[in-house]
TIDREN-396822 format. One record per atom (N, C-alpha, C, CB): residue in one letter; x, y, z. Coordinates in steps of 0.1 Angstrom, whole numbers, padded with zeros to 4 digits, always signed. Glycine has a CB too. Layout:
aXYZ/...
END
This chain:
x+0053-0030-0034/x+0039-0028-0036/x+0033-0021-0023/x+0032-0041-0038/x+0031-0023-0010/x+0034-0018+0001/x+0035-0007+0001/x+0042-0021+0006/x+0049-0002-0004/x+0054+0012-0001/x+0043+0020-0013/x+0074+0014-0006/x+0036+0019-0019/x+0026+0025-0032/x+0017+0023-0027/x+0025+0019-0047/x+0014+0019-0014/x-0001+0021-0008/x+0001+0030+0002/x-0008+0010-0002/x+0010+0027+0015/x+0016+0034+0023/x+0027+0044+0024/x+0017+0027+0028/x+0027+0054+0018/x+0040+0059+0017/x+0050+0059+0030/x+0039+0071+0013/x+0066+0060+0025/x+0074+0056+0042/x+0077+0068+0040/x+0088+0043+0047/x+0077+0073+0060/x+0082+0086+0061/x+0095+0080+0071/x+0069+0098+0068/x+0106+0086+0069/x+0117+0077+0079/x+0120+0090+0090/x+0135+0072+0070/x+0120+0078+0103/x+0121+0086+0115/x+0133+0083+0121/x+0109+0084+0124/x+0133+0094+0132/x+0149+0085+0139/x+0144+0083+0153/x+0167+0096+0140/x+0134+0079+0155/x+0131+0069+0164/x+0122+0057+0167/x+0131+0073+0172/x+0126+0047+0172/x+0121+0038+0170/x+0102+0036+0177/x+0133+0030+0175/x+0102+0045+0184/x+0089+0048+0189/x+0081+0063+0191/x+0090+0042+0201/x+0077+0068+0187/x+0071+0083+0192/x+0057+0088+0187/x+0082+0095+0187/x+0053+0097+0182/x+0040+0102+0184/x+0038+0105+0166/x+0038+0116+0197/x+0026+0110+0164/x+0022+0107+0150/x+0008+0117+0150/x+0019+0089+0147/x+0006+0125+0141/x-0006+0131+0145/x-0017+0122+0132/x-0004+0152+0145/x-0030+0125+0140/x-0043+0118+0135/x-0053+0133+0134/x-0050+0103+0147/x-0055+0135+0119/x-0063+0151+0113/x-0078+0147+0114/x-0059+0155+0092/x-0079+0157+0115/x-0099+0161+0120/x-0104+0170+0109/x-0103+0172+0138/x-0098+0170+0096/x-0104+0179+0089/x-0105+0196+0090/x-0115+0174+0089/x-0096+0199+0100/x-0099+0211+0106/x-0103+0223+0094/x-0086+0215+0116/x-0095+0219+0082/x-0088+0229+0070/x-0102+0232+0067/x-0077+0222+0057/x-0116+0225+0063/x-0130+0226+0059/x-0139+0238+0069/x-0136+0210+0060/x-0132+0242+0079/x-0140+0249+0087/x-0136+0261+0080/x-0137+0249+0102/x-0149+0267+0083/x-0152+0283+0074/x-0143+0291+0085/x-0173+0290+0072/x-0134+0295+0084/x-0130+0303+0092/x-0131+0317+0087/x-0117+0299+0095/x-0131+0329+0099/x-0130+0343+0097/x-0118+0351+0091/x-0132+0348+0108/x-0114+0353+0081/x-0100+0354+0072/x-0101+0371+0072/x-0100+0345+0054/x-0107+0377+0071/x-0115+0395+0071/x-0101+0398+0082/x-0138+0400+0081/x-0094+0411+0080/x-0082+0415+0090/x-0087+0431+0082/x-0060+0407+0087/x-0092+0437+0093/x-0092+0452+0092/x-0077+0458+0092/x-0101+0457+0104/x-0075+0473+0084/x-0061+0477+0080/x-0055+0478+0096/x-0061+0494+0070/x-0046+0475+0098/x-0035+0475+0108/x-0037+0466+0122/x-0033+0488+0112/x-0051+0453+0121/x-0051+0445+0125/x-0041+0434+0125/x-0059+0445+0125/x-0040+0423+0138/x-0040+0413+0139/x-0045+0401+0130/x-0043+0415+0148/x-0039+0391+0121/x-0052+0384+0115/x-0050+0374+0124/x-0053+0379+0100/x-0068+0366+0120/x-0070+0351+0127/x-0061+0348+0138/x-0068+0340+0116/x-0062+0340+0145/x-0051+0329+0147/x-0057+0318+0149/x-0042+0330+0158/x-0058+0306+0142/x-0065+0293+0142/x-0050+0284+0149/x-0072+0287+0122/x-0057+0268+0148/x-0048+0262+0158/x-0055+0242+0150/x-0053+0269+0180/x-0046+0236+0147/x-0050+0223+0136/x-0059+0216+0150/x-0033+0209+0127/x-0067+0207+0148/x-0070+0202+0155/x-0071+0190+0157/x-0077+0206+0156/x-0058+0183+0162/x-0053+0173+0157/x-0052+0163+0171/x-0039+0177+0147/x-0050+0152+0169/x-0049+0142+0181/x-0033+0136+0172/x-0067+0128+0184/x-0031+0131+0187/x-0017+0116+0186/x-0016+0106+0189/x-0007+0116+0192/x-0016+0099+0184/x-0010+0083+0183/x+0001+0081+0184/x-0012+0076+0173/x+0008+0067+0194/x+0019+0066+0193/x+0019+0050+0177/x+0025+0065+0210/x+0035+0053+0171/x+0039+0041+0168/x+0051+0035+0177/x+0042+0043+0154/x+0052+0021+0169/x+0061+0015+0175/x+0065+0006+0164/x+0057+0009+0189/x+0080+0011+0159/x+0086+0003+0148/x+0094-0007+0152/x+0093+0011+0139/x+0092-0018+0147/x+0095-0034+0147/x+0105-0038+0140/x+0084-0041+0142/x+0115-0043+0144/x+0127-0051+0131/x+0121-0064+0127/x+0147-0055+0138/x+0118-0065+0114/x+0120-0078+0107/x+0131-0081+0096/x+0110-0082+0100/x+0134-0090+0103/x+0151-0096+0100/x+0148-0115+0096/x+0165-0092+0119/x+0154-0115+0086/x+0157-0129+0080/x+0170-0133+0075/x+0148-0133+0069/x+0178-0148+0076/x+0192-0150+0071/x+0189-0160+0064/x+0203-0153+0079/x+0200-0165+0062/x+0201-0174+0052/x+0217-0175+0053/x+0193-0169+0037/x+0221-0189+0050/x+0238-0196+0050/x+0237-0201+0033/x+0242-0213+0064/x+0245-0194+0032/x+0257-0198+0020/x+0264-0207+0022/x+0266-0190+0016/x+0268-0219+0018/x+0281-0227+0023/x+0288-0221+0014/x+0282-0244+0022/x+0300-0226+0015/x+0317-0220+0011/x+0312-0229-0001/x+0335-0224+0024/x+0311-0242-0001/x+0311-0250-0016/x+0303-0248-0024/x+0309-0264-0016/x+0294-0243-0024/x+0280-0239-0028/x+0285-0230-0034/x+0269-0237-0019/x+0293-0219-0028/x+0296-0207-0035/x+0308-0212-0043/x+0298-0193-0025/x+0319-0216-0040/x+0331-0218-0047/x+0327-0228-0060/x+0342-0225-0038/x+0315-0236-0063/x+0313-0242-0077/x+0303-0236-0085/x+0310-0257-0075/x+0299-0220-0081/x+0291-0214-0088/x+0300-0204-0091/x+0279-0211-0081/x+0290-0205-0104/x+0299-0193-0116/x+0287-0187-0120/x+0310-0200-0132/x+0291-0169-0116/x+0303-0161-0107/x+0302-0170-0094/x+0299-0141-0103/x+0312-0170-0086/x+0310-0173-0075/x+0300-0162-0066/x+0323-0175-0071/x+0295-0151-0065/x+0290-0140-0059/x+0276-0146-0063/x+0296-0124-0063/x+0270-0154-0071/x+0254-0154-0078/x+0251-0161-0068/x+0249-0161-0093/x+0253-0172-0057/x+0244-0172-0044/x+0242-0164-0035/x+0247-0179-0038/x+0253-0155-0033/x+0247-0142-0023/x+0241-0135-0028/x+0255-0132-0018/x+0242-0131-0040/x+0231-0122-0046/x+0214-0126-0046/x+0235-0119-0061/x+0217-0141-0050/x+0202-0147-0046/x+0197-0149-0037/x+0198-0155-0049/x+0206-0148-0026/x+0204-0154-0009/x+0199-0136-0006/x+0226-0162+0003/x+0204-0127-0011/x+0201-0117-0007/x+0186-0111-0014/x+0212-0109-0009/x+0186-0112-0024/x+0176-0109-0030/x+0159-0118-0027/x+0182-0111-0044/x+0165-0127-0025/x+0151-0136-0018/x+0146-0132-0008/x+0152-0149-0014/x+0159-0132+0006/x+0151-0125+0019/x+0145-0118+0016/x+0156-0117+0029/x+0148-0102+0005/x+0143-0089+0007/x+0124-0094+0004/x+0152-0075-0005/x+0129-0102-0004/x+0114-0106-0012/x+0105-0111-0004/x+0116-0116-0023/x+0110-0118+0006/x+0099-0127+0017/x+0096-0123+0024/x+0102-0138+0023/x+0106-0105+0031/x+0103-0098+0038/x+0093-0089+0034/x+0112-0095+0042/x+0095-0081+0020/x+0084-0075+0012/x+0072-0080+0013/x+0086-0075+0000/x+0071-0099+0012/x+0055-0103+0013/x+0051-0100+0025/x+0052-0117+0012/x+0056-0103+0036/x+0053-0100+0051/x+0047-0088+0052/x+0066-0099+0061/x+0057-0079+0046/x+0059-0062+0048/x+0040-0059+0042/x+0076-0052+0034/x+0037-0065+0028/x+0024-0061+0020/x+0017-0067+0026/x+0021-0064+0006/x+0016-0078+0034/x+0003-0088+0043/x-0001-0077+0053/x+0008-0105+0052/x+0010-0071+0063/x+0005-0062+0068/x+0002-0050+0067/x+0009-0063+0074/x+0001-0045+0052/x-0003-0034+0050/x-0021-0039+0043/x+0008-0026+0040/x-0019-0048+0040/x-0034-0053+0033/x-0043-0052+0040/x-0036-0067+0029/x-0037-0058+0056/x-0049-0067+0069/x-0050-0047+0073/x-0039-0085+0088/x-0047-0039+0069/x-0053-0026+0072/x-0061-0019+0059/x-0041-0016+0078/x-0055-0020+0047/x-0058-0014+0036/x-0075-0016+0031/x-0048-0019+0026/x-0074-0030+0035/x-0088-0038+0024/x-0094-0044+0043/x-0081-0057+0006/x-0096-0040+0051/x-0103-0042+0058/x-0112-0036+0062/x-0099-0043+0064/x-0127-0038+0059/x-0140-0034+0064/x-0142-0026+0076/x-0146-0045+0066/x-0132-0031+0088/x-0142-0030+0101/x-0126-0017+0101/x-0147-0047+0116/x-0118-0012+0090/x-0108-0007+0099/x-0110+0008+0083/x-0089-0020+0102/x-0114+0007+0072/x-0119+0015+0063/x-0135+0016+0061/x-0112+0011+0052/x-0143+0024+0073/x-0155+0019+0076/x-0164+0025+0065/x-0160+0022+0090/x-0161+0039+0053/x-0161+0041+0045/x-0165+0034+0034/x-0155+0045+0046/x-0178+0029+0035/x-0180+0016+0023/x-0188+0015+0018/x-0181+0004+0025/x-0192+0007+0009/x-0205+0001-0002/x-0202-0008-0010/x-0210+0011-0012/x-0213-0016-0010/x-0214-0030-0024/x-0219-0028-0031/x-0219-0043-0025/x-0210-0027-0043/x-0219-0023-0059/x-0231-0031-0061/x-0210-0026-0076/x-0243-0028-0066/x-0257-0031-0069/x-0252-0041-0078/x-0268-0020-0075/x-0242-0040-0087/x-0244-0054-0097/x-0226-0055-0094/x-0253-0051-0118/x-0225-0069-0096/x-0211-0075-0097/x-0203-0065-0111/x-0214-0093-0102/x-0192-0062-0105/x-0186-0062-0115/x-0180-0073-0128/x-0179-0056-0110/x-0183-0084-0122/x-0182-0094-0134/x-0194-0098-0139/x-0175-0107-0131/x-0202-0090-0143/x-0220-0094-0144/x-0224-0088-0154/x-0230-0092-0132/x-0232-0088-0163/x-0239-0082-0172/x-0239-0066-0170/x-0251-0088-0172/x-0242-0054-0172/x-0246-0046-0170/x-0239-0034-0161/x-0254-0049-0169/x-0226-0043-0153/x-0221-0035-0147/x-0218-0023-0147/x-0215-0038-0146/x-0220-0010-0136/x-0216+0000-0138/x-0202+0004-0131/x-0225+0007-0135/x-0191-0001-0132/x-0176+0001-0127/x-0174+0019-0130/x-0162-0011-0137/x-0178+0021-0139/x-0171+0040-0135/x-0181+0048-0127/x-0169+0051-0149/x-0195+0044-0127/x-0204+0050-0117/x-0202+0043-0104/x-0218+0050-0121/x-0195+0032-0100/x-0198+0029-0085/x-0184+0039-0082/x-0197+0009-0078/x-0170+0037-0095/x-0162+0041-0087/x-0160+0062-0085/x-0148+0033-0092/x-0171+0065-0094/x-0174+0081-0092/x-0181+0082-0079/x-0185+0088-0104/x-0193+0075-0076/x-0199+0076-0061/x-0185+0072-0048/x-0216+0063-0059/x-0175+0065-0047/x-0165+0064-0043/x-0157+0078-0039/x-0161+0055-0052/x-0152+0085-0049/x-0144+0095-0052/x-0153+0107-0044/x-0140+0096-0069/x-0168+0108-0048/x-0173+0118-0045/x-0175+0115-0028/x-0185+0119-0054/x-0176+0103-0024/x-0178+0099-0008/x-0167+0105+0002/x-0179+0082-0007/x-0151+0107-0006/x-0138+0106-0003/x-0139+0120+0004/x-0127+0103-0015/x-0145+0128-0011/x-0144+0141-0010/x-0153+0149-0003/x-0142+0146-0021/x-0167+0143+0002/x-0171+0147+0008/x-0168+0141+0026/x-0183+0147+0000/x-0160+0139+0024/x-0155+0126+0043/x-0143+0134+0042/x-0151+0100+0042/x-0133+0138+0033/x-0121+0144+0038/x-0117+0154+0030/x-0110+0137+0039/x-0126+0162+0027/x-0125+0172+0018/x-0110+0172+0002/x-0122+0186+0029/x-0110+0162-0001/x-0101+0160-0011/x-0105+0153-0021/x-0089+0155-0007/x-0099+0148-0034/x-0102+0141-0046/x-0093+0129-0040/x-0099+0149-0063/x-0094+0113-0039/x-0087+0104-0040/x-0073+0106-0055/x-0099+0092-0041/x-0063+0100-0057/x-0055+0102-0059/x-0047+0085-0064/x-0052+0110-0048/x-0057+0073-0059/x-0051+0065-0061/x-0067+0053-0059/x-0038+0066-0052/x-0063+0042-0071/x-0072+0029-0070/x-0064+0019-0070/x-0081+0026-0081/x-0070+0008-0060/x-0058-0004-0059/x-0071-0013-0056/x-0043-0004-0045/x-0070-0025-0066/x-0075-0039-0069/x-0065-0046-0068/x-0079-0041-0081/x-0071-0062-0070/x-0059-0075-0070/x-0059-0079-0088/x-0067-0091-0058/x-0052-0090-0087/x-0047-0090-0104/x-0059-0097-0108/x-0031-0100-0109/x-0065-0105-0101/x-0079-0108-0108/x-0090-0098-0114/x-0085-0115-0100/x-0098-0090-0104/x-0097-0078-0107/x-0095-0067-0116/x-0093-0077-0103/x-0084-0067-0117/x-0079-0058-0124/x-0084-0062-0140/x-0063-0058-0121/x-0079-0076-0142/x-0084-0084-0155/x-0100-0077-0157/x-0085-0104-0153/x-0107-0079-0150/x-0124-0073-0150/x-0124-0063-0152/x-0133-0072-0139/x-0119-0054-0152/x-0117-0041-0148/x-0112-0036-0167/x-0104-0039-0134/x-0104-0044-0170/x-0095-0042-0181/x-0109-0046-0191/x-0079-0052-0182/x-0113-0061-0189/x-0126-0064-0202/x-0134-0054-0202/x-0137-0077-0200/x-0140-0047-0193/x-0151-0040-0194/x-0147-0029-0197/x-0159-0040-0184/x-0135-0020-0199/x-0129-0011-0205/x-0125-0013-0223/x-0118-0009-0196/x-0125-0020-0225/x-0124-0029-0237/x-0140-0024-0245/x-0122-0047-0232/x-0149-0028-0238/x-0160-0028-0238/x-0164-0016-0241/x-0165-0033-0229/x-0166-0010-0228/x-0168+0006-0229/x-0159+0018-0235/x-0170+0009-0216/x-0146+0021-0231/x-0142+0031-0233/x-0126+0024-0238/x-0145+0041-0221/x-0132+0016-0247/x-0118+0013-0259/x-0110+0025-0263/x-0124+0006-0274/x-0114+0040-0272/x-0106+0050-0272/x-0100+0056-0268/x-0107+0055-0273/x-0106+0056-0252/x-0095+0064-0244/x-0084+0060-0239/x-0099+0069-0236/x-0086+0048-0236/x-0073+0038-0234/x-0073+0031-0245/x-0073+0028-0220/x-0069+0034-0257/x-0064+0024-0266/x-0051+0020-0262/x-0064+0028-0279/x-0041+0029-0259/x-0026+0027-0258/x-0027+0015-0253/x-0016+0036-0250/x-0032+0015-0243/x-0026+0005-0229/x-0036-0010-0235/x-0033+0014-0206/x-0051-0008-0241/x-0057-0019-0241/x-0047-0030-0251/x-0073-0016-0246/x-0048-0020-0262/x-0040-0026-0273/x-0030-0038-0272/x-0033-0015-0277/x-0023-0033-0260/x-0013-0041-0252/x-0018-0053-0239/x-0004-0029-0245/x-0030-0051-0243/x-0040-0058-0232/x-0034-0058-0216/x-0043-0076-0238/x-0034-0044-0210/x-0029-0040-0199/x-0035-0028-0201/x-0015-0041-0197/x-0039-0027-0185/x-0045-0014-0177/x-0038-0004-0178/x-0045-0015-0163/x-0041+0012-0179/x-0035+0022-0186/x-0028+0026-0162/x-0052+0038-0199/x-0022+0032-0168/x-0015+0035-0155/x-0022+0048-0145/x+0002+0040-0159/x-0030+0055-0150/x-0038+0059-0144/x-0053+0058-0151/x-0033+0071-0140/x-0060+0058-0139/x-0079+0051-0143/x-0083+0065-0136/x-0087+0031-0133/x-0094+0070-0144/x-0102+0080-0140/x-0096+0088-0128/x-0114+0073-0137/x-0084+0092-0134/x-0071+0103-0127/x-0068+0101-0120/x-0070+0115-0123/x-0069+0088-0113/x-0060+0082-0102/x-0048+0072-0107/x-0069+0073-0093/x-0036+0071-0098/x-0029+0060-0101/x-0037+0044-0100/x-0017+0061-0092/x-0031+0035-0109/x-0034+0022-0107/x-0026+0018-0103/x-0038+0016-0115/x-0029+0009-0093/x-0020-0003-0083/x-0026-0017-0084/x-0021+0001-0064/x-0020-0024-0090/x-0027-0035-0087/x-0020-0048-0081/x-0033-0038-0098/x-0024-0055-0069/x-0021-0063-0061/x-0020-0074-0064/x-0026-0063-0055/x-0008-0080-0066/x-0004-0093-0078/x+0002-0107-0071/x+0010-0087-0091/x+0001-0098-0057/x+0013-0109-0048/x+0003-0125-0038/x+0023-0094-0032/x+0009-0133-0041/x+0005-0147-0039/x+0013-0152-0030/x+0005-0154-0052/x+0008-0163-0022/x+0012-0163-0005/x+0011-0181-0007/x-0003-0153+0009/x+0018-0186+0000/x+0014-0202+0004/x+0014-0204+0018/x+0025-0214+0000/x-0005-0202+0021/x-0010-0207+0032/x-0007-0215+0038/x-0018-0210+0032/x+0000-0227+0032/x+0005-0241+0037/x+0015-0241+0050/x+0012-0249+0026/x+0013-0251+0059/x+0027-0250+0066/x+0037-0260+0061/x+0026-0254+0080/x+0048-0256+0065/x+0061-0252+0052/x+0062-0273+0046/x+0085-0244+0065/x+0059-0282+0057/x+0059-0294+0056/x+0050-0300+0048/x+0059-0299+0067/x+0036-0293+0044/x+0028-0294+0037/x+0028-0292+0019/x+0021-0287+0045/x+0016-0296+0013/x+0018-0290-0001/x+0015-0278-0001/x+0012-0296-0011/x+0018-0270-0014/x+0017-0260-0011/x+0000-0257-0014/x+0027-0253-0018/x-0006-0243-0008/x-0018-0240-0009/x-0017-0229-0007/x-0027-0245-0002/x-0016-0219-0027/x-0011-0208-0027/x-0027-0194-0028/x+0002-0210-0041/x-0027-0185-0028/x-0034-0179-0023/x-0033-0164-0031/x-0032-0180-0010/x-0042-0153-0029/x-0038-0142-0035/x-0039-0134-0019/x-0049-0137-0050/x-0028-0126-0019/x-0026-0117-0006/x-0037-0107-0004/x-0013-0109-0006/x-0037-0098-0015/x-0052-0093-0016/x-0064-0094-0019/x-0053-0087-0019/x-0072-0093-0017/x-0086-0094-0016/x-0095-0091-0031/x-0090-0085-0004/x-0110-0093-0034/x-0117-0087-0045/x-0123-0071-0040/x-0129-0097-0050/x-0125-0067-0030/x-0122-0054-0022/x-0115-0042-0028/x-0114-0057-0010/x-0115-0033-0037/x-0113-0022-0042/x-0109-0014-0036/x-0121-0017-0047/x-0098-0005-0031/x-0098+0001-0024/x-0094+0017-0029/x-0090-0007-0016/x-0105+0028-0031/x-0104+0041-0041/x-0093+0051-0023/x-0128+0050-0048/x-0087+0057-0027/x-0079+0066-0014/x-0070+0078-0020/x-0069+0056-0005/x-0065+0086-0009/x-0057+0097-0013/x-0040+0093-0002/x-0068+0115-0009/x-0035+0093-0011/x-0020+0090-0007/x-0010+0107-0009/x-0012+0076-0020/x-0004+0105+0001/x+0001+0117+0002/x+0016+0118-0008/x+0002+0119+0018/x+0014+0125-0018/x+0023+0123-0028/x+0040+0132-0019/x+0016+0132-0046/x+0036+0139-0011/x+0050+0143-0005/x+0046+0140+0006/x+0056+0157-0006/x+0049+0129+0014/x+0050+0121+0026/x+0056+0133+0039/x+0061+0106+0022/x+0052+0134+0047/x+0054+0147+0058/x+0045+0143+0072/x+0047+0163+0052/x+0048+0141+0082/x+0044+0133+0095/x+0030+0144+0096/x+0058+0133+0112/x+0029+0156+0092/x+0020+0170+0093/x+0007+0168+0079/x+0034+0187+0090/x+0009+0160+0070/x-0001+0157+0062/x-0010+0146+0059/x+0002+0160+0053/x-0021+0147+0058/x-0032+0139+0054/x-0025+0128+0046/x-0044+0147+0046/x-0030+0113+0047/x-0028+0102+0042/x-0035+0092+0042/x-0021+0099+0046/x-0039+0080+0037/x-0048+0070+0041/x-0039+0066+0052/x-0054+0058+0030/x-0022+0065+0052/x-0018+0052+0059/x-0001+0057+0058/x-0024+0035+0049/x+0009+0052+0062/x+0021+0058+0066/x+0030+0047+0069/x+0019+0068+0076/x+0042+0047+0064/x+0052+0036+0071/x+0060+0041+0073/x+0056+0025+0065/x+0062+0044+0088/x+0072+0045+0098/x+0085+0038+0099/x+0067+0042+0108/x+0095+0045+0091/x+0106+0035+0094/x+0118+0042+0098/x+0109+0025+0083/x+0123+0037+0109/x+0132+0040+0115/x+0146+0038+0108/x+0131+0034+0125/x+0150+0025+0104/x+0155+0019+0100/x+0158+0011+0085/x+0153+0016+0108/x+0165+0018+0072/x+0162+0013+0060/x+0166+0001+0060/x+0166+0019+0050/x+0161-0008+0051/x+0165-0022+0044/x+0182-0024+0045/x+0160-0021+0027/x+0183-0030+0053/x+0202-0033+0052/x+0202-0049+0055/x+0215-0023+0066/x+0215-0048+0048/x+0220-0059+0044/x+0230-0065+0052/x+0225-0057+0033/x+0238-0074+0060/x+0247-0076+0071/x+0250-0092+0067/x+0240-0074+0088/x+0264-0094+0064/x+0269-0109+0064/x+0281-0112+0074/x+0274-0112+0048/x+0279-0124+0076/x+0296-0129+0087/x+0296-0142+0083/x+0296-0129+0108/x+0307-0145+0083/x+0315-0163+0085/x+0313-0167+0097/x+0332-0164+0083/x+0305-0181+0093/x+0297-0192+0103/x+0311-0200+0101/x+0279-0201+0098/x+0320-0200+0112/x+0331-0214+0108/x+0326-0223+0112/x+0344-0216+0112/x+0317-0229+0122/x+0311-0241+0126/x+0305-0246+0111/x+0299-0237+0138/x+0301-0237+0106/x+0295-0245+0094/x+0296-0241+0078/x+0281-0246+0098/x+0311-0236+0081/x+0316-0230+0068/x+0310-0229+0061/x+0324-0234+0062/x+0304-0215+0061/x+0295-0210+0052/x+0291-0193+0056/x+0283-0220+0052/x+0284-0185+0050/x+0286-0173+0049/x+0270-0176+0053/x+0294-0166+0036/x+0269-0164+0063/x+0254-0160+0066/x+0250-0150+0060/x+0251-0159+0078/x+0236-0146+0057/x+0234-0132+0048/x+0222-0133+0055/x+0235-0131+0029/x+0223-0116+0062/x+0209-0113+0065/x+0204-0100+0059/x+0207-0112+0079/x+0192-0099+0061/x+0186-0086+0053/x+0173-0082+0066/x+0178-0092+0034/x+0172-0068+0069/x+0166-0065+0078/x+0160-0051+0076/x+0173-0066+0089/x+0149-0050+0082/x+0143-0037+0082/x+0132-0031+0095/x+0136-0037+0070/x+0133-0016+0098/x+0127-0012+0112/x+0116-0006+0111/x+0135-0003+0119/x+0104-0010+0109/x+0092+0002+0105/x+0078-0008+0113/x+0089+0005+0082/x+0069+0006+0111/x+0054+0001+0116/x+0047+0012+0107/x+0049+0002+0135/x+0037+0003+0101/x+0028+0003+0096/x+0017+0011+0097/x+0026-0004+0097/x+0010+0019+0099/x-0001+0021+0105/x-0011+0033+0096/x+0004+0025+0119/x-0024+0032+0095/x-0037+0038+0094/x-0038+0054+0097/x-0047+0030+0105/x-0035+0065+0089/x-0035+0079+0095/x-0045+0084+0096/x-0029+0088+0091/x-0055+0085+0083/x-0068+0090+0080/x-0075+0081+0075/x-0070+0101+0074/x-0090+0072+0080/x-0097+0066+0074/x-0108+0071+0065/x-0099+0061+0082/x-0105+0088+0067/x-0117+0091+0061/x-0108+0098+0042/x-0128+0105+0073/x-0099+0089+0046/x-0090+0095+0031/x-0090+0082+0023/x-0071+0102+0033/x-0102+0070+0026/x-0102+0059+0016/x-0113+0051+0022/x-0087+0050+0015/x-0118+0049+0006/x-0134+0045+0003/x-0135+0029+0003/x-0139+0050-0013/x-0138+0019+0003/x-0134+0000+0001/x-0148+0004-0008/x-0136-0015+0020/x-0149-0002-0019/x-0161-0013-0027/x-0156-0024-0024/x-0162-0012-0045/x-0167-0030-0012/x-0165-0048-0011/x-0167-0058-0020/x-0172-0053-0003/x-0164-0063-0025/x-0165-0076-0029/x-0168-0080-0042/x-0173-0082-0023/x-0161-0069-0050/x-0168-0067-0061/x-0171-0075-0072/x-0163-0058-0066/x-0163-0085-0072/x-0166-0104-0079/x-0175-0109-0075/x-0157-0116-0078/x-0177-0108-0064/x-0180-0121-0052/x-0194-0122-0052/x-0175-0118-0036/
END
C-alpha cells in the first residue's frame, strides 16, 4: 500500500542527496534561435536534500518441533516469513501516512463546505476544485486519489446515487471502480493495535478521513516531480540460521529505505471529510 503512494526508487547508497523541484518547467522561457544561432540555455532550478535510509529488520524462531509435526513441514517458515514482511509493511505505511495525510506537511488544503456523509454533498466538485488547485501549484493534473476504507464506502453510496452509469461495472459489484475521475483509486484499509502488546487489543484505522488528491510519478527517476519517494537501498530479504541453544530456526526479514516528501505542491489534503 505504501509503495502506491510513494513510489521506490532503489539507490546504492545508503545516504546521499535528492533533488527538491521549483517548478522551473512553467517559466515562459525564450525558445526563438535565429538561423545559425546558438539556442537558449536554461538550467532546472532545483535545491537538495539529503536522505538517510534506515534497516528495519524483524525475526522470529521456529522450533525444530513445531516444524517437524507440521504438515508440510516448511508451512511455519513460510508463515514466520510472511508475517514479518506484513508487520514490517504496517510500519513501512504508518510512516508514509504521518507524511501523506498530514496538514502541517501537505499545506495545500481545504474543508469541504458540507460533509461528505451529509445530505447534499458535493464530492466531485470539492474533488475538481482539488485537481484544479494541483494544477495550478505544480503545473500538472493529479494522477492519483487515496481515502481510508471507511471513506471509500461514502464515496461508493453517493456514486450509487449520482453517477450509477458510469460506474455500473464496479457499483454492481458494490466496489469502487479503479480509477475515479481519471485518477487511480487507493484506498487505505490497513488497521493497527494501539494497545501495548500486554494489553487488550485497541485496534485502529492507520489512515485518516483526510483525502489525499496528488500526482505520483508513474516512471519513478530521482530527476522527476513526485508527491513523495522511497529510497531504498536495500530490497526486502530474507536471512535464516540455526539457534542450537534453542533448537530452532530463526527467520528474519529486512529492509533499507527512507521515506520522504519530494514536492508538496504535487498533493492537495480535503480534511476531514466525515468528521
Amino acid at each position: 500500500m505504501a509503495e502506491r503512494v510513494f513510489p521506490v526508487i532503489p539507490v546504492n547508497k545508503e545516504s546521499d542527496v535528492y533533488y527538491e523541484f521549483n517548478r522551473e518547467e512553467l517559466l515562459d522561457y525564450d525558445d526563438l534561435r535565429a538561423a545559425g544561432a546558438e539556442s537558449n540555455e536554461i538550467a532546472w532550478d532545483v535545491d537538495t536534500e539529503s536522505y538517510l535510509a534506515e534497516e528495519y529488520a524483524l525475526k522470529y524462531l521456529v522450533p525444530k518441533r513445531v516444524a517437524d509435526n507440521s504438515d508440510p513441514p516448511v508451512r511455519p517458515a513460510m508463515t514466520a516469513v510472511e508475517k514479518l514482511k506484513r508487520a514490517l509493511m504496517l510500519r513501512q505505511e504508518r510512516r508514509v501516512q504521518a507524511i501523506a495525510q498530514n496538514a502541517a506537511i501537505i499545506v495545500n488544503q481545504a474543508t469541504p463546505a458540507i460533509n461528505w456523509n451529509a445530505a447534499g454533498a458535493i464530492i466531485e466538485t470539492d474533488v475538481d476544485n482539488a485537481k484544479n488547485q494541483i494544477r495550478l501549484n505544480a503545473g500538472l493534473l493529479p494522477n492519483a486519489i487515496l481515502m481510508n476504507y471507511q471513506v471509500s464506502h461514502v464515496v461508493k453510496r453517493w456514486l450509487k446515487a449520482t453517477a450509477w452509469t458510469t460506474y455500473r461495472e464496479w457499483l454492481d459489484q458494490d466496489m469502487l471502480p479503479p480509477r475515479l475521475w481519471d485518477m487511480e483509486t487507493i484506498v487505505g484499509g490497513a488497521v493497527r493495535n494501539t494497545a501495548n502488546a500486554a494489553a487488550d487489543e485497541d485496534l485502529d484505522d492507520v489512515w485518516n478521513d483526510n483525502v489525499l488528491i496528488f500526482y505520483k510519478q508513474p516512471s519513478p527517476s530521482i530527476d522527476m516531480i513526485t508527491l513523495g519517494y522511497i529510497f531504498r537501498a536495500q530490497n526486502w530479504m530474507t536471512v535464516d540460521w540455526w539457534e542450537n541453544r534453542r533448537k530452532g530456526t530463526f527467520y528474519e526479514v529486512s529492509v533499507i529505505e527512507d521515506e520522504l516528501l519530494i514536492a508538496a505542491n504535487a498533493g492537495y489534503l480535503l480534511l476531514s471529510v466525515t468528521s
